[in-house]
GULOKOL-416644 format. One record per residue (C-alpha): residue number from 0; residue in one letter; z, y, x. Coordinates in steps of 0.1 Angstrom, whole numbers. Example, Ala and Ser with C-alpha at 12.3 -4.5 7.8 and 13.67 -1.06 7.14 Angstrom:
<nodes>
<node><drenfi>0</drenfi><guvo>A</guvo><z>78</z><y>-45</y><x>123</x></node>
<node><drenfi>1</drenfi><guvo>S</guvo><z>71</z><y>-11</y><x>137</x></node>
</nodes>
This chain:
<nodes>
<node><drenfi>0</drenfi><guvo>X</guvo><z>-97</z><y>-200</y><x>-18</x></node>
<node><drenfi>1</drenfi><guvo>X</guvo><z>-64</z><y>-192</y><x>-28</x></node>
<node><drenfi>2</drenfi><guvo>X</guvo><z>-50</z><y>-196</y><x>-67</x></node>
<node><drenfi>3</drenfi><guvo>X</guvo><z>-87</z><y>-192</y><x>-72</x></node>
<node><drenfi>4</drenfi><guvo>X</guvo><z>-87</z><y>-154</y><x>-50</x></node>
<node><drenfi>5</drenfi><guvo>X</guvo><z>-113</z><y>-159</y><x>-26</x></node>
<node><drenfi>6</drenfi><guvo>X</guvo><z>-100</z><y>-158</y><x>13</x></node>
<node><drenfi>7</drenfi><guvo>X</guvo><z>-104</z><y>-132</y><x>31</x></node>
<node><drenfi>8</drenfi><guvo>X</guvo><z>-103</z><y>-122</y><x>68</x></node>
<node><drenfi>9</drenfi><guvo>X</guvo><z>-107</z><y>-91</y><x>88</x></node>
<node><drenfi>10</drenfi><guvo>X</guvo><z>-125</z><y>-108</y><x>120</x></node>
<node><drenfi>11</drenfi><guvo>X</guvo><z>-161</z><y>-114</y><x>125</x></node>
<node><drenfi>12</drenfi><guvo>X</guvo><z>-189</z><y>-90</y><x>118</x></node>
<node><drenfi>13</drenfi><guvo>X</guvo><z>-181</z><y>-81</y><x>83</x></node>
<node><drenfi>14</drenfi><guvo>X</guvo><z>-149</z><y>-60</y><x>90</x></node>
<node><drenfi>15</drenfi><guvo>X</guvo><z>-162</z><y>-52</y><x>129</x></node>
<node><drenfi>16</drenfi><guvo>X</guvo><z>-164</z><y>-15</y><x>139</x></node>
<node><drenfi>17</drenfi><guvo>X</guvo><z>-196</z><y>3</y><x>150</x></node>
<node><drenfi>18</drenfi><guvo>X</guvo><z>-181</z><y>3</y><x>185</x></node>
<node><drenfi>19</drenfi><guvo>X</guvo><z>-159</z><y>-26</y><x>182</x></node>
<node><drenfi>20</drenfi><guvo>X</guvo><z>-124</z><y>-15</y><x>167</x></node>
<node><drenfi>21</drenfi><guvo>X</guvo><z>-111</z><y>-31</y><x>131</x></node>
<node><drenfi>22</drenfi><guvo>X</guvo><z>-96</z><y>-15</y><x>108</x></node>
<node><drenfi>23</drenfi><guvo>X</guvo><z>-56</z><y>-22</y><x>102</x></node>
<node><drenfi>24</drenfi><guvo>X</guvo><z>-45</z><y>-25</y><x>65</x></node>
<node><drenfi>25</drenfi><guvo>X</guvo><z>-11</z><y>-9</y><x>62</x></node>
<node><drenfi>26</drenfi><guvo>X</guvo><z>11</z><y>-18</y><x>28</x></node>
<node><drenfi>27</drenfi><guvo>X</guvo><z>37</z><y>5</y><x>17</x></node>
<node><drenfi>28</drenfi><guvo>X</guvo><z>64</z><y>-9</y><x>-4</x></node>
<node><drenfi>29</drenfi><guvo>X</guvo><z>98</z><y>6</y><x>-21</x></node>
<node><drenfi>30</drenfi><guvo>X</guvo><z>114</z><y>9</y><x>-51</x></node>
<node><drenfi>31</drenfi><guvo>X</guvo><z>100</z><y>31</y><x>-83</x></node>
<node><drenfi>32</drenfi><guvo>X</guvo><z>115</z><y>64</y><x>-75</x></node>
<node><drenfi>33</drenfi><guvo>X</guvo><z>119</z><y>62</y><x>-40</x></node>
<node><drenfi>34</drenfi><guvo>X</guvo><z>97</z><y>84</y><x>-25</x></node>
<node><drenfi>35</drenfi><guvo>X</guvo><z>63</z><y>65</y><x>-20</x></node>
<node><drenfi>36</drenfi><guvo>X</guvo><z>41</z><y>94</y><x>-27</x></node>
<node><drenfi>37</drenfi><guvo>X</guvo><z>61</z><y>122</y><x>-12</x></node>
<node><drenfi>38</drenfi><guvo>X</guvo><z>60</z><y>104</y><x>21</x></node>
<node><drenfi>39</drenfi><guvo>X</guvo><z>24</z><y>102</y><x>15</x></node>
<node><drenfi>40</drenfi><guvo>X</guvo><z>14</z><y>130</y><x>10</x></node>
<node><drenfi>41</drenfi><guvo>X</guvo><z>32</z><y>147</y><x>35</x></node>
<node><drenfi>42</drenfi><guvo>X</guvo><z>19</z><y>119</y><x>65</x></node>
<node><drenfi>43</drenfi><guvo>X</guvo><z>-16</z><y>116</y><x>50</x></node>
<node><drenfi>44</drenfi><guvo>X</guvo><z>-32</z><y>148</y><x>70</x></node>
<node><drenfi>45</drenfi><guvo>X</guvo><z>-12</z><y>135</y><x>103</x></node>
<node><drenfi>46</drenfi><guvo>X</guvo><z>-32</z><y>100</y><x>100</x></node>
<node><drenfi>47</drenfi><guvo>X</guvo><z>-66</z><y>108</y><x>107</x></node>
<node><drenfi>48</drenfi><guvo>X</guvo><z>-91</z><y>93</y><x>87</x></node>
<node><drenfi>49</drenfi><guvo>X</guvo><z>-71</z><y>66</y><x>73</x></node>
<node><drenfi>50</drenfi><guvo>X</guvo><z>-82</z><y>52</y><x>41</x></node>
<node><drenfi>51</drenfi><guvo>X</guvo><z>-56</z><y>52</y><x>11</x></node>
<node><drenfi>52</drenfi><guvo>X</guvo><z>-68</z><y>27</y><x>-16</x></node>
<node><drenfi>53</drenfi><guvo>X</guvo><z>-62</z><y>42</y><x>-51</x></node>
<node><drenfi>54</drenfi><guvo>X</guvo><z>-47</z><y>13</y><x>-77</x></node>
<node><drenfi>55</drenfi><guvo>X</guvo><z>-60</z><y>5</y><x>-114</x></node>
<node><drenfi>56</drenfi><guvo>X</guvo><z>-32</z><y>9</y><x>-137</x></node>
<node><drenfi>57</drenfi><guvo>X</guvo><z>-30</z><y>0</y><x>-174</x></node>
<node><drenfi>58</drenfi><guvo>X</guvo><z>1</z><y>28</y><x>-175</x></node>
<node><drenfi>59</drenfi><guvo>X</guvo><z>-5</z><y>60</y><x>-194</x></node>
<node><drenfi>60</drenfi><guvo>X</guvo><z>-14</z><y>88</y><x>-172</x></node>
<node><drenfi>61</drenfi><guvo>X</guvo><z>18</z><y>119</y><x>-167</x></node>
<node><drenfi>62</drenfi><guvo>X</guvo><z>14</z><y>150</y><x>-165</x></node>
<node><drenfi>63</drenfi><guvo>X</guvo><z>-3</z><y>166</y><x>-139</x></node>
<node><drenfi>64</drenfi><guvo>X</guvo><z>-16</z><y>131</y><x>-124</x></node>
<node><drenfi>65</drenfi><guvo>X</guvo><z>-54</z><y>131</y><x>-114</x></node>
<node><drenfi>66</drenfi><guvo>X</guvo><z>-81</z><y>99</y><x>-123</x></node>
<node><drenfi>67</drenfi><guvo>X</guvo><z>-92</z><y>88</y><x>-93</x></node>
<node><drenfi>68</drenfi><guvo>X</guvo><z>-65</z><y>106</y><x>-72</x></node>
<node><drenfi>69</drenfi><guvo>X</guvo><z>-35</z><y>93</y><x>-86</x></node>
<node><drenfi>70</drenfi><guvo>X</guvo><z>-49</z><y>61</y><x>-99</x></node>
<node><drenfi>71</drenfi><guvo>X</guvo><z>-76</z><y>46</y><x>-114</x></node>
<node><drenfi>72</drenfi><guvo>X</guvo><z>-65</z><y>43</y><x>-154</x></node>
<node><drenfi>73</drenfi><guvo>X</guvo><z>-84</z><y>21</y><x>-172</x></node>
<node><drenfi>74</drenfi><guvo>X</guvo><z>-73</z><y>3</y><x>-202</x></node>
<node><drenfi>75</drenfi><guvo>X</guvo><z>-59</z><y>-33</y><x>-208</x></node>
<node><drenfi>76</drenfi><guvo>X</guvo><z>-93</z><y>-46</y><x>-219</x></node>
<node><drenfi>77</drenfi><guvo>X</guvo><z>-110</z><y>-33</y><x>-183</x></node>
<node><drenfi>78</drenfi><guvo>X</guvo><z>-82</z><y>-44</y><x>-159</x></node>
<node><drenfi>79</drenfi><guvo>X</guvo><z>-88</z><y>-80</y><x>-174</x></node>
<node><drenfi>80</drenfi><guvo>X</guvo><z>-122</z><y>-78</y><x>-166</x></node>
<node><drenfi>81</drenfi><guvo>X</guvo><z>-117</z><y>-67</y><x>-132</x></node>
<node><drenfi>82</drenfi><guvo>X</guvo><z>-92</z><y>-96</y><x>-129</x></node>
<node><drenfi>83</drenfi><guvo>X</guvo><z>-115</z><y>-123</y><x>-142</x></node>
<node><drenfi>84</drenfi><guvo>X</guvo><z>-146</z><y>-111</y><x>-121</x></node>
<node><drenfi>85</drenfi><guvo>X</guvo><z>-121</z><y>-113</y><x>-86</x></node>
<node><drenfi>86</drenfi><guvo>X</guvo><z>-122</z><y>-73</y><x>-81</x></node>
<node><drenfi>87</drenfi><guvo>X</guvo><z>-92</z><y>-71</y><x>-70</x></node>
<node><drenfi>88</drenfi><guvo>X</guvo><z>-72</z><y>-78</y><x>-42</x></node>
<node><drenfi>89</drenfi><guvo>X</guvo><z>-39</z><y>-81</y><x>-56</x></node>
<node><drenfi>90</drenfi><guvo>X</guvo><z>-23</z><y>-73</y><x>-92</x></node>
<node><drenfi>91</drenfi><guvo>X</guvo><z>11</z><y>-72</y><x>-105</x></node>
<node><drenfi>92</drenfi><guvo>X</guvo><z>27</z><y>-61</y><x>-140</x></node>
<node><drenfi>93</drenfi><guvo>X</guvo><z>56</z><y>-38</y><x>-136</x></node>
<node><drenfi>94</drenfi><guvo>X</guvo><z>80</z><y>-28</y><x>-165</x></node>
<node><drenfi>95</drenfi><guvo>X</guvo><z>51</z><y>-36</y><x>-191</x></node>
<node><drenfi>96</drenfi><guvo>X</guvo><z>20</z><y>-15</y><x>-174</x></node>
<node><drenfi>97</drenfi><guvo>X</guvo><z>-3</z><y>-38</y><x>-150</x></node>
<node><drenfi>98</drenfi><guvo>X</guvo><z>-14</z><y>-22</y><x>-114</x></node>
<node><drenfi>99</drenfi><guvo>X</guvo><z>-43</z><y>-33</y><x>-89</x></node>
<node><drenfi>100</drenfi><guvo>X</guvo><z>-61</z><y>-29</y><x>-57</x></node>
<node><drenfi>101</drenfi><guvo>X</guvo><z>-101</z><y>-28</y><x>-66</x></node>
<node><drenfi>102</drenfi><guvo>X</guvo><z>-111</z><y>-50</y><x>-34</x></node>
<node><drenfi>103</drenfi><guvo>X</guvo><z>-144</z><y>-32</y><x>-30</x></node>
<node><drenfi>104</drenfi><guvo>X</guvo><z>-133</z><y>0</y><x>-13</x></node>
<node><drenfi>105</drenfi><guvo>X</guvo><z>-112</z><y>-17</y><x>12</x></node>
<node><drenfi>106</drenfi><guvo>X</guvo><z>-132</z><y>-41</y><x>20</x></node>
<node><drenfi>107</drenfi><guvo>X</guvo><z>-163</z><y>-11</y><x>30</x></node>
<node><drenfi>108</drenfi><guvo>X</guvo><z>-134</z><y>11</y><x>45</x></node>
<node><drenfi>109</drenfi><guvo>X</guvo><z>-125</z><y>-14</y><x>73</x></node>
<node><drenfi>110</drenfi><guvo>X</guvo><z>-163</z><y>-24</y><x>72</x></node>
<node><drenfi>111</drenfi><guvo>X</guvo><z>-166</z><y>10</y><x>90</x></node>
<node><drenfi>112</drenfi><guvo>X</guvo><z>-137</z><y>4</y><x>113</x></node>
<node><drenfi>113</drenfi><guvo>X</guvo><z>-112</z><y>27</y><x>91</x></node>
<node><drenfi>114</drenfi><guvo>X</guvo><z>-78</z><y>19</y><x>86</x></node>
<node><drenfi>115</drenfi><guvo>X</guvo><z>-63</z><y>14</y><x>51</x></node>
<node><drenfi>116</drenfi><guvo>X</guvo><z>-30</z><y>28</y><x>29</x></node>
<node><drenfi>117</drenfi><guvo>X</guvo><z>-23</z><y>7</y><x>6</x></node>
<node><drenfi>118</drenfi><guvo>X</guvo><z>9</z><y>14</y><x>-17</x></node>
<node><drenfi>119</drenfi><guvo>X</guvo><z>24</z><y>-15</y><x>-39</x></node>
<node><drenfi>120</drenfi><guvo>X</guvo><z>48</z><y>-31</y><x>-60</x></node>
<node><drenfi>121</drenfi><guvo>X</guvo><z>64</z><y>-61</y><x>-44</x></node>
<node><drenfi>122</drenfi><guvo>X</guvo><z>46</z><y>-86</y><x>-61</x></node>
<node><drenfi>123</drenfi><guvo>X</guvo><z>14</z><y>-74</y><x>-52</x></node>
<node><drenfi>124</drenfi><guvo>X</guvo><z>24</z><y>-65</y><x>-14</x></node>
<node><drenfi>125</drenfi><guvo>X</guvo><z>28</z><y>-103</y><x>-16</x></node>
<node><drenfi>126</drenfi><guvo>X</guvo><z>0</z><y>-112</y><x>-25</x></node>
<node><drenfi>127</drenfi><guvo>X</guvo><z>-19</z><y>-89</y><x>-5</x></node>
<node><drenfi>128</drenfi><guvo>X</guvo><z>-1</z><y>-102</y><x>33</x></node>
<node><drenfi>129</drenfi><guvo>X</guvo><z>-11</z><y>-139</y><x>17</x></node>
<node><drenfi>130</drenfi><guvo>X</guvo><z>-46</z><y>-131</y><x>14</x></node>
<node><drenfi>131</drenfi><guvo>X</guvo><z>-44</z><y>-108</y><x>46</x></node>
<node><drenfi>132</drenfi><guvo>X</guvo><z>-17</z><y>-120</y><x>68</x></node>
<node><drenfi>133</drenfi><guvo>X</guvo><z>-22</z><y>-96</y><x>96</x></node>
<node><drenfi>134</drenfi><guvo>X</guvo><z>-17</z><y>-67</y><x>73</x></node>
<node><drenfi>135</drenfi><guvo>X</guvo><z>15</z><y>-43</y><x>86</x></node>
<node><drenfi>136</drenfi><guvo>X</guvo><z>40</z><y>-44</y><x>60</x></node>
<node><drenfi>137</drenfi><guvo>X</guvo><z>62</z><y>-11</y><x>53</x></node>
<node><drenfi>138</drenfi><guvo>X</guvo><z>93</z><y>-10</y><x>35</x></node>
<node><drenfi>139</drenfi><guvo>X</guvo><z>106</z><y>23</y><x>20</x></node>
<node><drenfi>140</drenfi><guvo>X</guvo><z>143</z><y>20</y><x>11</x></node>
<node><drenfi>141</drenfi><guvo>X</guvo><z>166</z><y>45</y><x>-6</x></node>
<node><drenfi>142</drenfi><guvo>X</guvo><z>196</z><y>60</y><x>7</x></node>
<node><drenfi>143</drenfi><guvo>X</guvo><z>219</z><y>38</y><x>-20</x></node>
<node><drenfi>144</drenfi><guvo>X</guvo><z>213</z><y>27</y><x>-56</x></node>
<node><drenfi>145</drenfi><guvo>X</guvo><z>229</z><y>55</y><x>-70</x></node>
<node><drenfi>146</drenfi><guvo>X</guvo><z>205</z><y>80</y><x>-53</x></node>
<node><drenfi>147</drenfi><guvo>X</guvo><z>180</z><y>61</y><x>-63</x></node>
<node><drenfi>148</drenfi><guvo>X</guvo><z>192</z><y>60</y><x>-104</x></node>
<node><drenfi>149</drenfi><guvo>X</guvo><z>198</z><y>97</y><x>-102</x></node>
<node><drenfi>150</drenfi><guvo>X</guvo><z>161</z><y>109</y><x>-89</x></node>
<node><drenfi>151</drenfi><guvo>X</guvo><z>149</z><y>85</y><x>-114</x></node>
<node><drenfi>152</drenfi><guvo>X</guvo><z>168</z><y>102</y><x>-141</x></node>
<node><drenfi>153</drenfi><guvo>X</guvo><z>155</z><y>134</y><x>-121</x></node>
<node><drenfi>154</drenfi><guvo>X</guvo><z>119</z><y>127</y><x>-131</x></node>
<node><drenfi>155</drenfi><guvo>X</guvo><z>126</z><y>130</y><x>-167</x></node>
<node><drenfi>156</drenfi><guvo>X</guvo><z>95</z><y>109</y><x>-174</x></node>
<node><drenfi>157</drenfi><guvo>X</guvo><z>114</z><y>73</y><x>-186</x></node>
<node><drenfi>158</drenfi><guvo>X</guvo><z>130</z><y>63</y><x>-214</x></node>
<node><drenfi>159</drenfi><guvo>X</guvo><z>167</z><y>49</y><x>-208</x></node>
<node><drenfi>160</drenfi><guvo>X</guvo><z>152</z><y>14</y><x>-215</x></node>
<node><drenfi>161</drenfi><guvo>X</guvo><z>126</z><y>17</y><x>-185</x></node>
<node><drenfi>162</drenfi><guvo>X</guvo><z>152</z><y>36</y><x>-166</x></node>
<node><drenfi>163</drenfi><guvo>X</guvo><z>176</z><y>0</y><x>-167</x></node>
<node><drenfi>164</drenfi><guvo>X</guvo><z>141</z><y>-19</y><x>-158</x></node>
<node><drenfi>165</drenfi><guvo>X</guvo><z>136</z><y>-1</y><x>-128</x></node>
<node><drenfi>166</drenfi><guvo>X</guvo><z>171</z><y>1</y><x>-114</x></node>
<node><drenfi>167</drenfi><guvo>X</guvo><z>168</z><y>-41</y><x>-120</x></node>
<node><drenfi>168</drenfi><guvo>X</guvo><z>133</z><y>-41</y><x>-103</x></node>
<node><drenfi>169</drenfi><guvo>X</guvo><z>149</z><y>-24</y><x>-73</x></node>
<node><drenfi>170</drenfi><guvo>X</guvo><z>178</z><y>-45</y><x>-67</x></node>
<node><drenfi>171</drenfi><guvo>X</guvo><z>150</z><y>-71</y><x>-62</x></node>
<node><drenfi>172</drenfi><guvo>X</guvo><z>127</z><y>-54</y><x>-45</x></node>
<node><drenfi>173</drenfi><guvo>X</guvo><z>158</z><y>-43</y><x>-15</x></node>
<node><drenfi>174</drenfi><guvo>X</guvo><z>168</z><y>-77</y><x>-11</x></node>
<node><drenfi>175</drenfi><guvo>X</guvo><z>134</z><y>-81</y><x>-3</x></node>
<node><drenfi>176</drenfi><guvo>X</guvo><z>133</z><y>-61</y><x>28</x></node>
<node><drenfi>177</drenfi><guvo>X</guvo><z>137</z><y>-87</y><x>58</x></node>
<node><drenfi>178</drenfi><guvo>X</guvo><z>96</z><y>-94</y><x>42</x></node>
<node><drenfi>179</drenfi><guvo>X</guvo><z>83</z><y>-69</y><x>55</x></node>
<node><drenfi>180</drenfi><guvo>X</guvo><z>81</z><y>-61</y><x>92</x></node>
<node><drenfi>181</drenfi><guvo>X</guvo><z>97</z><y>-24</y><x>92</x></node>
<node><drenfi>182</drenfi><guvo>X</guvo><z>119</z><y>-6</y><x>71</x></node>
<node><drenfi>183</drenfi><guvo>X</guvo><z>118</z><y>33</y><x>65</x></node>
<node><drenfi>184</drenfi><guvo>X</guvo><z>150</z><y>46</y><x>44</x></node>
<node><drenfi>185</drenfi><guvo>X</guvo><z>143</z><y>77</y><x>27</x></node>
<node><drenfi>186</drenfi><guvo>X</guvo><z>176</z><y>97</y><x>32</x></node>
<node><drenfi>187</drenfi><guvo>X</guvo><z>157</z><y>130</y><x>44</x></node>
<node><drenfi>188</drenfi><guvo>X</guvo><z>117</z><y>133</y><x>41</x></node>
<node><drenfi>189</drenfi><guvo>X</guvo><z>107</z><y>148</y><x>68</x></node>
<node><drenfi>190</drenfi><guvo>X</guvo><z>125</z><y>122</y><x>90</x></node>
<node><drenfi>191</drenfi><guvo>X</guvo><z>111</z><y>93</y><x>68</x></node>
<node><drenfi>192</drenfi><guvo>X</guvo><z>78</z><y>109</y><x>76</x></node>
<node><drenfi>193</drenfi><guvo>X</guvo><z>81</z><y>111</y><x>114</x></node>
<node><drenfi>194</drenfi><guvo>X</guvo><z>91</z><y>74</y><x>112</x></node>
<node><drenfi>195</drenfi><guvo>X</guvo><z>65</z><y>61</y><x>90</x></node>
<node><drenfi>196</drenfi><guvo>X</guvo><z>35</z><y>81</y><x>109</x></node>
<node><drenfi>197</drenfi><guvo>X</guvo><z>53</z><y>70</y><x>142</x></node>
<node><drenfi>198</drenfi><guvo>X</guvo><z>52</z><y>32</y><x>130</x></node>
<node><drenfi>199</drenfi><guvo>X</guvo><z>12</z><y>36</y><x>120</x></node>
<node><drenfi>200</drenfi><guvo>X</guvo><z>8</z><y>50</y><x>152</x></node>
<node><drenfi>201</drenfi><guvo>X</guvo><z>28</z><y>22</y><x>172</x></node>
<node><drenfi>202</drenfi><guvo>X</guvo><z>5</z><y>-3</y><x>155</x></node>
<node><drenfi>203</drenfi><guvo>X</guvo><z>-30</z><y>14</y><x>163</x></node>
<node><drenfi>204</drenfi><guvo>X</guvo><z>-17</z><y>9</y><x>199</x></node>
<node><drenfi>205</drenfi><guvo>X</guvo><z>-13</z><y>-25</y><x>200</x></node>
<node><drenfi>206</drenfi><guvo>X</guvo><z>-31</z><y>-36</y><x>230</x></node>
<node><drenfi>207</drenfi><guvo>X</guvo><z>-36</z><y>-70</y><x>208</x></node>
<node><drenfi>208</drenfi><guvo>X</guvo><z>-61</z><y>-44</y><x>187</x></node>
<node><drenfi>209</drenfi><guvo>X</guvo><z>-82</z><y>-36</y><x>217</x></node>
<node><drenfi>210</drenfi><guvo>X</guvo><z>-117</z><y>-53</y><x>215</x></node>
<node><drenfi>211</drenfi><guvo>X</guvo><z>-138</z><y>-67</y><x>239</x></node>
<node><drenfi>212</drenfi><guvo>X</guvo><z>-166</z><y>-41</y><x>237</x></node>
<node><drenfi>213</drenfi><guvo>X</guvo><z>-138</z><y>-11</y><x>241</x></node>
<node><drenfi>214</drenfi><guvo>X</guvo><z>-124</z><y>-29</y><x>274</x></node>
<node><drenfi>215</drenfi><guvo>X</guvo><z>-162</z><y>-30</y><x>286</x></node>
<node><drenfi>216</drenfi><guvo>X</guvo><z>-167</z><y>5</y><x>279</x></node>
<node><drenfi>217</drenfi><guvo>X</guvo><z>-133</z><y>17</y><x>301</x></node>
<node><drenfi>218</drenfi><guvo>X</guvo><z>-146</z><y>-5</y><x>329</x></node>
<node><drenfi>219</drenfi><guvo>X</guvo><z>-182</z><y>8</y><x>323</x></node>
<node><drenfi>220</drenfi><guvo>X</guvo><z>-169</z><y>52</y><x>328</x></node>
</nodes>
């Protein structure tokens, strides 16, 4: 048990596929504004039946966004309940709002052998490669600072005040990036796309991934 989080692992029979694959969890990281979504929603349909985990937030909902799609919004009182009761798998505040992975789904996603998207903040991607080392960590950098300030300011959704926050959180969050174990700068999206889906599908090769029963079964036809 870690900082009172219970352990957990994605061997043995709770996380073992039907026919003998596991599940990979893949973390997707970058700076507010960077492009997180748009990359995911353009790579989604390309990665098969890969999982994407949606986050509790505490942060009013924008226009347009969907509960249960977007996120999970639930209000301060309810995310402290899911914190207290260990629902989650990692949590992080972020310019005053609070975000979090309910542990449940993933855990029943890679149950069934399903592979997982999970997109967080840095402090949360932290905790979730300490509680699951062998998660594949993702990086998504912008082009430059400035690019990043000016789609922020693009959005039209912040106040100046949270614009600063950000652009502070970011300078963080870059000199992070040697963390993680690949880095996807989002200059142009459909290239950041090609190299994000390319890197998921690098990993789901991994001869490492191959189980015992799936070996038996080449040998077997």
């Amino acid at each position: 048990m870690k900082d009172g989080h219970k352990d957990i692992s994605l061997g043995g029979d709770t996380f073992e596929h039907k026919q003998g694959n596991r599940g990979v969890i893949f973390v997707m990281t970058g700076a507010s504004g960077v492009g997180k979504d748009s990359i995911r929603r353009v790579a989604m349909p390309q990665l098969g039946s890969i999982f994407f985990s949606v986050s509790a937030t505490t942060r009013k909902r924008r226009a347009g966004e969907v509960h249960g799609s977007n996120y999970l919004f639930v209000d301060k009182d309810e995310f402290e309940r899911m914190l207290a009761a260990d629902e989650l798998l990692e949590h992080a505040d972020y310019v005053g709002d609070s975000y979090g992975t309910p542990l449940a789904p993933v855990m029943e996603a890679v149950a069934k052998g399903r592979d997982v998207l999970l997109e967080l903040e840095l402090v949360g991607a932290r905790q979730a490669r300490e509680r699951i080392p062998e998660a594949v960590m993702i990086f998504i950098a912008p082009p430059s600072l400035s690019e990043l300030e000016r789609r922020l300011r693009g959005r039209g959704t912040d106040s100046e005040e949270k614009i600063q926050k950000r652009l502070a959180r970011a300078r963080e969050e870059i000199a992070s990036m040697r963390e993680f174990d690949y880095v996807v700068v989002n200059d142009d999206l459909q290239r950041a796309v090609v190299l994000f889906t390319s890197i998921i599908a690098a990993e789901r090769a991994r001869a490492a991934r191959i189980s015992d029963e799936a070996i038996v079964a080449f040998l077997r036809e």
